[in-house]
DONUZA-276091 format. One record per atom (N, C-alpha, C): residue in three letters; x, y, z. Coordinates in steps of 0.02 Angstrom, whole numbers, padded with zeros to 5 digits, always signed. Example, Ala and Ser with C-alpha at 12.3 -4.5 7.8 and 13.67 -1.06 7.14 Angstrom:
<pts>
ALA+00660-00284+00390 ALA+00615-00225+00390 ALA+00660-00165+00390 SER+00642-00112+00354 SER+00684-00053+00357 SER+00645+00002+00394 
</pts>
This chain:
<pts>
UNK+00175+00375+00993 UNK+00200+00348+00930 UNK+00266+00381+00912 UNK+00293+00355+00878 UNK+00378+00384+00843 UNK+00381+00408+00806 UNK+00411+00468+00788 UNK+00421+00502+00735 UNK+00488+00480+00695 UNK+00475+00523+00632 UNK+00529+00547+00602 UNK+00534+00611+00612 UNK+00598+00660+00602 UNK+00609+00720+00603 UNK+00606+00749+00526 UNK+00621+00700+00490 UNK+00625+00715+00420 UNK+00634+00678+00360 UNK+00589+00647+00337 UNK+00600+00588+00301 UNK+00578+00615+00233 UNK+00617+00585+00181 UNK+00608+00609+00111 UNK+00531+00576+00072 UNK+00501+00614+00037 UNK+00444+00604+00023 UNK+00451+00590-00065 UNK+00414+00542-00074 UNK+00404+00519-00131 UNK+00346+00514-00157 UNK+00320+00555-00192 UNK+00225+00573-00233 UNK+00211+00525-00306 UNK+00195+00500-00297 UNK+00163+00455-00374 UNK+00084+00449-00366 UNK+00081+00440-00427 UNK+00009+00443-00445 UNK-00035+00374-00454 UNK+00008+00318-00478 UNK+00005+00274-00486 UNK+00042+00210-00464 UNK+00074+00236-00402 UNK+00101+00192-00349 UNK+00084+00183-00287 UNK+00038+00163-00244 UNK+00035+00152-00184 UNK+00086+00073-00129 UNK+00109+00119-00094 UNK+00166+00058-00058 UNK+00110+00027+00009 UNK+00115-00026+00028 UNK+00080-00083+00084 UNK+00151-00092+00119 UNK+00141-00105+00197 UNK+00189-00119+00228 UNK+00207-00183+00203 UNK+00268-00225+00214 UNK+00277-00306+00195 UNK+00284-00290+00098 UNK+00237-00279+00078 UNK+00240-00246-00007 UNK+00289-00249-00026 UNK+00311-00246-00077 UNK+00386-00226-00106 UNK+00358-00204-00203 UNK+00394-00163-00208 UNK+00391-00136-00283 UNK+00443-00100-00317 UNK+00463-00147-00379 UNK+00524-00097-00396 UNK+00508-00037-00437 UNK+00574+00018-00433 UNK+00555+00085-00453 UNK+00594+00112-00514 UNK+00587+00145-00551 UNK+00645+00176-00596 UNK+00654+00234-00594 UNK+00705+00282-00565 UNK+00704+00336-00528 UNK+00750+00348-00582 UNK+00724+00418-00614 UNK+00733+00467-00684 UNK+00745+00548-00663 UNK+00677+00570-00625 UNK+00697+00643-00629 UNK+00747+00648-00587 UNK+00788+00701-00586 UNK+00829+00753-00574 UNK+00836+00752-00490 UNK+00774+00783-00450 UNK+00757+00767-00411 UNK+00747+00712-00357 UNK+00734+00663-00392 UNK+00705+00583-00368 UNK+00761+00555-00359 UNK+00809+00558-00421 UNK+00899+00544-00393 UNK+00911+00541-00342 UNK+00941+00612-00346 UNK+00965+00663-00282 UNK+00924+00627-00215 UNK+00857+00630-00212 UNK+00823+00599-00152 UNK+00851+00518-00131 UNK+00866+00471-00205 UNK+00864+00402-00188 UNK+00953+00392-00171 UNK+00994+00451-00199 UNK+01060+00445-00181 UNK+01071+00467-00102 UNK+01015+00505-00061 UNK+01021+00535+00000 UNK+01007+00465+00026 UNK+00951+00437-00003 UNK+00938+00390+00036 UNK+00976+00336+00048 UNK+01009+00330+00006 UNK+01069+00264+00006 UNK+01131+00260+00047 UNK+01146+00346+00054 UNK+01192+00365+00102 UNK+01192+00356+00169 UNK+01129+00369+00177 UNK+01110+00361+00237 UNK+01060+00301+00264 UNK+00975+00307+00279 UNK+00931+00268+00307 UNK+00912+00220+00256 UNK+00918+00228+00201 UNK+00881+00191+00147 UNK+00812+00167+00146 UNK+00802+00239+00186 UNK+00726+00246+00191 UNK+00689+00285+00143 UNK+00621+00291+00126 UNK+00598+00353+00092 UNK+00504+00336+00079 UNK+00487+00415+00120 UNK+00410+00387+00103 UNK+00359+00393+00043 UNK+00331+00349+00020 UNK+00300+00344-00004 UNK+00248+00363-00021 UNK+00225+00427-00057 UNK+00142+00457-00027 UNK+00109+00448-00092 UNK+00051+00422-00105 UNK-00002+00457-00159 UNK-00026+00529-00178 UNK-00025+00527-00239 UNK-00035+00615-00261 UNK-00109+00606-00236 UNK-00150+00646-00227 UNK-00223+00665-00242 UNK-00274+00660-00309 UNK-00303+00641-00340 UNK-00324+00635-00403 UNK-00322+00680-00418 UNK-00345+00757-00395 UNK-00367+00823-00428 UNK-00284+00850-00457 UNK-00232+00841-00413 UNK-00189+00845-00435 UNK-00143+00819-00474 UNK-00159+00762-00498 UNK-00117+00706-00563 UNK-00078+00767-00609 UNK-00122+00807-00622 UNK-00100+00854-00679 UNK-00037+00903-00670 UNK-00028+00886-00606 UNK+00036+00947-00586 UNK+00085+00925-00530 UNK+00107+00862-00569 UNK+00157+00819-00562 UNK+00240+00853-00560 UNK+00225+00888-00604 UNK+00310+00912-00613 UNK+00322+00978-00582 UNK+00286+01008-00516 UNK+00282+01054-00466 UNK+00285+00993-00409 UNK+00235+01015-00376 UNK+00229+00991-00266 UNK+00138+00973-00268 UNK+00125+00923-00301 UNK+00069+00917-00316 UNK+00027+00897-00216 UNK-00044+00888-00237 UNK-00075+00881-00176 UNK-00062+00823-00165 UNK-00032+00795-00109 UNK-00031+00721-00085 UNK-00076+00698-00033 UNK-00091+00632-00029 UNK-00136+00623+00062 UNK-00071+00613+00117 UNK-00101+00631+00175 UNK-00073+00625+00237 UNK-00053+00559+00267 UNK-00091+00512+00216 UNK-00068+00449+00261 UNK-00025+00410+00209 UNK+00047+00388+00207 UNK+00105+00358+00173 UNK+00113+00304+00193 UNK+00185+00268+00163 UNK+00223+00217+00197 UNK+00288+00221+00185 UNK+00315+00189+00257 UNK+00389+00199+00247 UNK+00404+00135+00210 UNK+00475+00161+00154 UNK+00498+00098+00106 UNK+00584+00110+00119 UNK+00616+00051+00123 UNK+00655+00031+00140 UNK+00663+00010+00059 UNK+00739+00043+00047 UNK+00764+00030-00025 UNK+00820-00042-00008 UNK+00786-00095-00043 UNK+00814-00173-00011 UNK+00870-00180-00077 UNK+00840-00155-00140 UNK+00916-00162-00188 UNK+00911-00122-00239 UNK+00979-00084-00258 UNK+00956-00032-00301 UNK+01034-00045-00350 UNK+01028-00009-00416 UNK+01091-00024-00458 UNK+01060+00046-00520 UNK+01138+00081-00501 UNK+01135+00130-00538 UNK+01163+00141-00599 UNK+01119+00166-00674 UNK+01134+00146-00738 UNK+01181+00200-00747 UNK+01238+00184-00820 UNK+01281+00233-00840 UNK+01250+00310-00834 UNK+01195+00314-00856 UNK+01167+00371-00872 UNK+01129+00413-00816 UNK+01146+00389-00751 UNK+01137+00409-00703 UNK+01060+00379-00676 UNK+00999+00365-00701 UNK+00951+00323-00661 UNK+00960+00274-00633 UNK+00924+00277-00592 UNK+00942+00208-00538 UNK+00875+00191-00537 UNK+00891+00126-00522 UNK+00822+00063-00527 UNK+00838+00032-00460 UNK+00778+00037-00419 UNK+00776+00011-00342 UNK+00708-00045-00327 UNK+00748-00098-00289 UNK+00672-00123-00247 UNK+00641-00092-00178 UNK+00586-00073-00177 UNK+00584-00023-00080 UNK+00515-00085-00075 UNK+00532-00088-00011 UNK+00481-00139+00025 UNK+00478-00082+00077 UNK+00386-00113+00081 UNK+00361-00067+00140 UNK+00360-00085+00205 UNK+00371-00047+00252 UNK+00386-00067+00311 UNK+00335-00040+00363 UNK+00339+00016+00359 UNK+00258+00040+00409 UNK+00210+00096+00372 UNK+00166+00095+00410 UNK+00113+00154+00380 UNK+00143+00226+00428 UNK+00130+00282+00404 UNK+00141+00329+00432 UNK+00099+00383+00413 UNK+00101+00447+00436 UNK+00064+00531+00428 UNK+00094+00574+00434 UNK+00098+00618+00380 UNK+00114+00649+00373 UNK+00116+00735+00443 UNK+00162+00767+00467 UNK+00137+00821+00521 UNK+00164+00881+00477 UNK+00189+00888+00452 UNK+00221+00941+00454 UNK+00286+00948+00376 UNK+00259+00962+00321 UNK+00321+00953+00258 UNK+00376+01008+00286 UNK+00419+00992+00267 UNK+00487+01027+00274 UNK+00490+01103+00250 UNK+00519+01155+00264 UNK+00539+01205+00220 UNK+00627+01154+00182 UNK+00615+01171+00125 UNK+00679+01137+00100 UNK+00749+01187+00081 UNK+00796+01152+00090 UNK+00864+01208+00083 UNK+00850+01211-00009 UNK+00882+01270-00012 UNK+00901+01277-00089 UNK+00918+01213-00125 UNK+00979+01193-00088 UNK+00993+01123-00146 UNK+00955+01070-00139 UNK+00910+01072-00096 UNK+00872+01012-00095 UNK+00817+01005-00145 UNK+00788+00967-00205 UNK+00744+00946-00259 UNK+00707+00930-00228 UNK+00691+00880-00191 UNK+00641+00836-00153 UNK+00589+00866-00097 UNK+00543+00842-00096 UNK+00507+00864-00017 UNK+00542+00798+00017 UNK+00532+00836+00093 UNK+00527+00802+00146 UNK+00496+00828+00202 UNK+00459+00783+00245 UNK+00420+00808+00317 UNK+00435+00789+00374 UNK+00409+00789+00433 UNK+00419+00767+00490 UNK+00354+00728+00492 UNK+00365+00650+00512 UNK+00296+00608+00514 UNK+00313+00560+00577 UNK+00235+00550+00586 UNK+00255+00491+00640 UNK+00220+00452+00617 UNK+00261+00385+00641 UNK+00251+00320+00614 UNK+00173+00300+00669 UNK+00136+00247+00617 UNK+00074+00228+00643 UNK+00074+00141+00668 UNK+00042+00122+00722 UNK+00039+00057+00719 UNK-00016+00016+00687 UNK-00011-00039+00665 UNK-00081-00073+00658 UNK-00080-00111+00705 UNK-00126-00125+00741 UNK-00144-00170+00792 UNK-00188-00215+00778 UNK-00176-00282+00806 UNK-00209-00349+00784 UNK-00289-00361+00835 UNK-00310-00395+00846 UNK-00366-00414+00885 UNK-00339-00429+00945 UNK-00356-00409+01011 UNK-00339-00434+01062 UNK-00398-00494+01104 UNK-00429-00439+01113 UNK-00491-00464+01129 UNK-00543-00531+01108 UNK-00568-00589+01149 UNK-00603-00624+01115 UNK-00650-00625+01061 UNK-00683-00543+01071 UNK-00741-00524+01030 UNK-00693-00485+00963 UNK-00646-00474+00985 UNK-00594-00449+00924 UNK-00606-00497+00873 UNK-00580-00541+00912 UNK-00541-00618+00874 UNK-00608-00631+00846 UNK-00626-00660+00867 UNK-00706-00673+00825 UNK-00713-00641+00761 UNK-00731-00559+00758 UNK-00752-00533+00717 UNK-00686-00544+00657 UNK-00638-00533+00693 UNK-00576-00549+00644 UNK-00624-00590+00586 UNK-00617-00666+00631 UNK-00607-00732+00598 UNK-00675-00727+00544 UNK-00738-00673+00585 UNK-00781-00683+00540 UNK-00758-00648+00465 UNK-00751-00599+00474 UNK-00701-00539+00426 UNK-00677-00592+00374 UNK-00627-00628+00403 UNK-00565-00679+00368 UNK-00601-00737+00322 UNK-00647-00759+00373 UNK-00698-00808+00319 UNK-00738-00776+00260 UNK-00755-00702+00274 UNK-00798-00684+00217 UNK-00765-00668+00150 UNK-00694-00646+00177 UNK-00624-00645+00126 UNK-00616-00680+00111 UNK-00627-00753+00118 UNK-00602-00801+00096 UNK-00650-00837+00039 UNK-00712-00835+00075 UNK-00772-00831+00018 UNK-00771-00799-00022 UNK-00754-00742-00038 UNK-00765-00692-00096 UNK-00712-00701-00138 UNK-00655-00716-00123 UNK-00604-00722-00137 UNK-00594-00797-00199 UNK-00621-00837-00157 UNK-00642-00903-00205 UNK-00687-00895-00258 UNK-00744-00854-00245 UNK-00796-00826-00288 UNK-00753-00812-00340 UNK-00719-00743-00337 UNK-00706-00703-00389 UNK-00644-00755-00431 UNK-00605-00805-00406 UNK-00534-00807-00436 UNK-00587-00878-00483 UNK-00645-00913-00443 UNK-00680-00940-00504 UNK-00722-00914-00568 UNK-00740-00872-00543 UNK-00752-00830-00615 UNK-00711-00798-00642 UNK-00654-00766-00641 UNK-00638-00750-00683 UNK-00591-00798-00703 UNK-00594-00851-00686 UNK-00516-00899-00711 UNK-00448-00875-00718 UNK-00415-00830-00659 UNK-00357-00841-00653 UNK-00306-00877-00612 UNK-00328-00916-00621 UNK-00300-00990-00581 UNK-00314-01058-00612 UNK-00263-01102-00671 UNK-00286-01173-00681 UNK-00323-01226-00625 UNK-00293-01184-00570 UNK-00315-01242-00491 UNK-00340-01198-00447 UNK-00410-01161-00459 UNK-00436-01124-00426 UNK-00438-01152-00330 UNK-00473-01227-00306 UNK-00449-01250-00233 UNK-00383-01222-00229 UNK-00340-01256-00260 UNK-00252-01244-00245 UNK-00228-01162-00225 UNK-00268-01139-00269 UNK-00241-01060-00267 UNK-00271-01039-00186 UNK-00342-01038-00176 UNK-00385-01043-00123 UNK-00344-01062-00079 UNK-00322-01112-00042 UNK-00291-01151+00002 UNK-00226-01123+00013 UNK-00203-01101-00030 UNK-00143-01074-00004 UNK-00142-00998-00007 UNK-00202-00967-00029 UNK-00220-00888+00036 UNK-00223-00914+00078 UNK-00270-00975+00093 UNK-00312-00978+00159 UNK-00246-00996+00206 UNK-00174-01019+00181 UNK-00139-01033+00256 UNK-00094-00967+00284 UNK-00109-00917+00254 UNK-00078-00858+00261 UNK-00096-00805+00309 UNK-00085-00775+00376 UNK-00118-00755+00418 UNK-00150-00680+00405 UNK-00201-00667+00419 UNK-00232-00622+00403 UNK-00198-00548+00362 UNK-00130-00535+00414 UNK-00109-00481+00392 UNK-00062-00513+00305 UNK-00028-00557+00320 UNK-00001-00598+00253 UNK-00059-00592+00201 UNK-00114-00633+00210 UNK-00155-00624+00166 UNK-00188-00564+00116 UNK-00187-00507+00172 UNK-00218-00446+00130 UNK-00173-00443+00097 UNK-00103-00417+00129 UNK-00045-00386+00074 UNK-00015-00454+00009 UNK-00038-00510+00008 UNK-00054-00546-00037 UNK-00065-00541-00112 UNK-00144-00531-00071 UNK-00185-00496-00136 UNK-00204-00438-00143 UNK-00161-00396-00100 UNK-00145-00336-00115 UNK-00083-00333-00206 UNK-00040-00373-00196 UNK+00001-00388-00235 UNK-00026-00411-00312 UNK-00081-00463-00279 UNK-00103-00510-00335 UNK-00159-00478-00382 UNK-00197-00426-00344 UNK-00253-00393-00387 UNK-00241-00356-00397 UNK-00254-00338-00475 UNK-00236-00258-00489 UNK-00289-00177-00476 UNK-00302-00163-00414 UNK-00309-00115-00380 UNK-00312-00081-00411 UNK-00333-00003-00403 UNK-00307+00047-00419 UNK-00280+00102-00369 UNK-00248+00150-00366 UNK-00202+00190-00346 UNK-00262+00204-00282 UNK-00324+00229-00298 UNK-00344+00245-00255 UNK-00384+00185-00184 UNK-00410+00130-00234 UNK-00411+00056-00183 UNK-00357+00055-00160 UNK-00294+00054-00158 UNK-00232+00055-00113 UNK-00241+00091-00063 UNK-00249+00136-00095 UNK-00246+00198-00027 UNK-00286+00184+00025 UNK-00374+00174+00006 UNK-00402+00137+00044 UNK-00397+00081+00090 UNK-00357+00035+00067 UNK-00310-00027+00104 UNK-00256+00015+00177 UNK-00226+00060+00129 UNK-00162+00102+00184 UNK-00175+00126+00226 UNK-00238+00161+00206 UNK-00288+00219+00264 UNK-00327+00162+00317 UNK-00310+00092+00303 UNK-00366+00067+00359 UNK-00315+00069+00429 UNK-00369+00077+00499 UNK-00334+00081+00542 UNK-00310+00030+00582 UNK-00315-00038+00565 UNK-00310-00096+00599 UNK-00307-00148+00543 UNK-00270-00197+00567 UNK-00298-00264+00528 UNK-00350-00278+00505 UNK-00386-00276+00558 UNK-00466-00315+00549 UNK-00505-00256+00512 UNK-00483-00186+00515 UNK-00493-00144+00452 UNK-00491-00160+00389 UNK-00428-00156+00408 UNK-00399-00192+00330 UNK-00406-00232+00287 UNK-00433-00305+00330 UNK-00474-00352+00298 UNK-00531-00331+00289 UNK-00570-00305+00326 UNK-00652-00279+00314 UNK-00646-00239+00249 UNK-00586-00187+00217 UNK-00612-00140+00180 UNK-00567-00194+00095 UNK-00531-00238+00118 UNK-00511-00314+00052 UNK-00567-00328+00049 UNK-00633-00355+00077 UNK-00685-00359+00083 UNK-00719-00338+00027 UNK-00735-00281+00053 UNK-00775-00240+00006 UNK-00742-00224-00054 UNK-00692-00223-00072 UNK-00656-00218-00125 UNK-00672-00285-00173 UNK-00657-00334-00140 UNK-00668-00383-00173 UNK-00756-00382-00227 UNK-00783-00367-00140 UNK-00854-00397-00180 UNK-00853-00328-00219 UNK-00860-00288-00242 UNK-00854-00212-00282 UNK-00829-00256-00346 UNK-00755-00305-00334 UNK-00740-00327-00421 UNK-00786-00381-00429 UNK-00816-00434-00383 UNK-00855-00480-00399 UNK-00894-00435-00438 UNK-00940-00394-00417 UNK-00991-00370-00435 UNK-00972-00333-00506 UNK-00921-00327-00520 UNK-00901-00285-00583 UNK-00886-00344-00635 UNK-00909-00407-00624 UNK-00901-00473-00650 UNK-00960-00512-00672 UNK-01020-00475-00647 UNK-01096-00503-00634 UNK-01092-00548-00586 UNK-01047-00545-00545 UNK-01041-00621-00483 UNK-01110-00618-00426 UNK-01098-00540-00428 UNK-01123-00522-00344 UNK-01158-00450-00337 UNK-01218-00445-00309 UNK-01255-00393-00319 UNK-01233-00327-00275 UNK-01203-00293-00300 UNK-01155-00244-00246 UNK-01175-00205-00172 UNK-01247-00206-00205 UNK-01298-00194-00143 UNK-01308-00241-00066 UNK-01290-00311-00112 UNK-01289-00346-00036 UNK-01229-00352+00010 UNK-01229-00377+00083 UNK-01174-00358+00101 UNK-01125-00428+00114 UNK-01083-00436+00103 UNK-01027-00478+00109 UNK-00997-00510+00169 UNK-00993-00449+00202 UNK-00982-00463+00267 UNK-01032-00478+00322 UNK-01016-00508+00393 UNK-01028-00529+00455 UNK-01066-00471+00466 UNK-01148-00466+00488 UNK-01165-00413+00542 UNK-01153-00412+00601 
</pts>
């Protein structure tokens, strides 16, 4: 796999980045600048990590982050009189963290040495299969939940046009479309494959069905 030697690290608590993803940012501290002006100079890269829950509270130090990130590609950014800059970063790959940087004096920011991760699709016939079973149970649950809770005037319509979106399109979708939380993201980021990935949208889903009275959380959703 490929590394980076040193890529600038970005900790939020309440942001998780998806490859394909895109989210805009409003970059304030002092620090985060300095990092998003390095970045502009150069790769207009910068990774993305989740804090740790235990650590939310100690945000304005080097709080605990997880090991597994994503690289974001800053696609448009415009910097205010007052020096913040407001950026879009779309995600581009998953990565892990090896090794954080010792940082020079003038540097505010962390940065580490990571190597980038692949997701790999189904190769295999019995892959493909389980995929498709995976994909259909997503797709069921998916219809379930957007009919009960009515966010969709054209619940088919909405349905039908997940359903033409290919598996990896689809998660990061409704990755977009449901509001998650920091740590269900992470869960999504940490999966190791596609067909991961859909398996653990899956369970996510039926977790909000079930937080709806839809669906008994105990049963299982998916393909045995």
């Amino acid at each position: 796999m490929s590394q980076i030697e040193s890529l600038a690290l970005f900790p939020l608590s309440d942001v998780v980045l998806l490859p394909e993803v895109s989210v805009p940012l409003y970059i304030f501290e002092p620090r985060y600048r300095q990092m998003t002006r390095a970045a502009l100079e150069g790769s207009h890269q910068i990774g993305m990590v989740a804090v740790r829950p235990a650590s939310v509270d100690r945000m304005a130090g080097d709080p605990a982050i997880f090991d597994i990130g994503c690289l974001g590609r800053i696609a448009h950014s415009q910097e205010r009189p007052d020096g913040t800059i407001q950026i879009m970063l779309v995600g581009e790959r998953r990565f892990r963290i090896l090794e954080e940087d010792k940082r020079p004096t003038e540097q505010l920011y962390r940065s580490a040495r990571v190597e980038l991760l692949d997701d790999p699709e189904p190769t295999t016939p019995q892959e493909i299969e389980e995929m498709n079973g995976t994909r259909v149970a997503l797709l069921e649950l998916l219809d379930q939940l957007i009919r009960r809770i009515g966010s969709s005037d054209d619940p088919t319509k909405a349905i039908e046009a997940f359903a033409r979106l290919e598996s990896t399109r689809l998660v990061n979708a409704l990755t977009q479309s449901i509001s998650f939380s920091p740590i269900e993201r992470q869960q999504l980021l940490e999966a190791h494959s596609i067909a991961n990935r859909c398996e653990t949208m899956s369970e996510l889903l039926r977790f909000r069905l079930a937080a709806t009275g839809g669906l008994d959380p105990s049963s299982s959703a998916l393909p045995n």
